[in-house]
C-alpha positions, 0 to 999 in steps of 0.5 A: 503543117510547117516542114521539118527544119533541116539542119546545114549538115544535113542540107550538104548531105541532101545536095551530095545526095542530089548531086551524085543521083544527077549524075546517074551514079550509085549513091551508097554511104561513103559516097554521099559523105559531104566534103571534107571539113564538114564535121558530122556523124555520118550514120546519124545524118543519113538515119536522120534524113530518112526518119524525116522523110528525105530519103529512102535506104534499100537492102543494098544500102543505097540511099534515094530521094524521096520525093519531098527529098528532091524538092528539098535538095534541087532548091538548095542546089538552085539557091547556091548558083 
């Protein structure tokens, strides 16, 4: 089964999210929004990660990773250093 394509919007928002989650801080909404200059709906996005399976969000609004997620994001990551 071919993994699902994950557009590049989606792909900043997957490292924002990992990068932030790296850090040990909280990733809520408005914290995980990629740069500036990256023109998204915000909302979508997010919804769109977790109806691929990307992340999770609980009833606090707090958006994880899950672990196909992770791997997805940790390799993004690593391809940009």
């Amino acid at each position: 089964m071919e993994a699902p394509k994950v557009t590049h919007a989606l792909e900043d928002y997957l490292k924002a999210i990992y990068q932030l989650a790296e850090e040990a801080q909280p990733v809520i909404a408005l914290a995980s929004r990629p740069r500036p200059g990256v023109a998204v709906d915000h909302v979508r996005d997010v919804a769109s990660l977790a109806s691929e399976g990307y992340v999770t969000i609980n009833r606090r609004k707090e958006i994880h990773l899950t672990e196909d997620g992770r791997k997805v994001a940790k390799g993004l990551c690593a391809a940009t250093f």
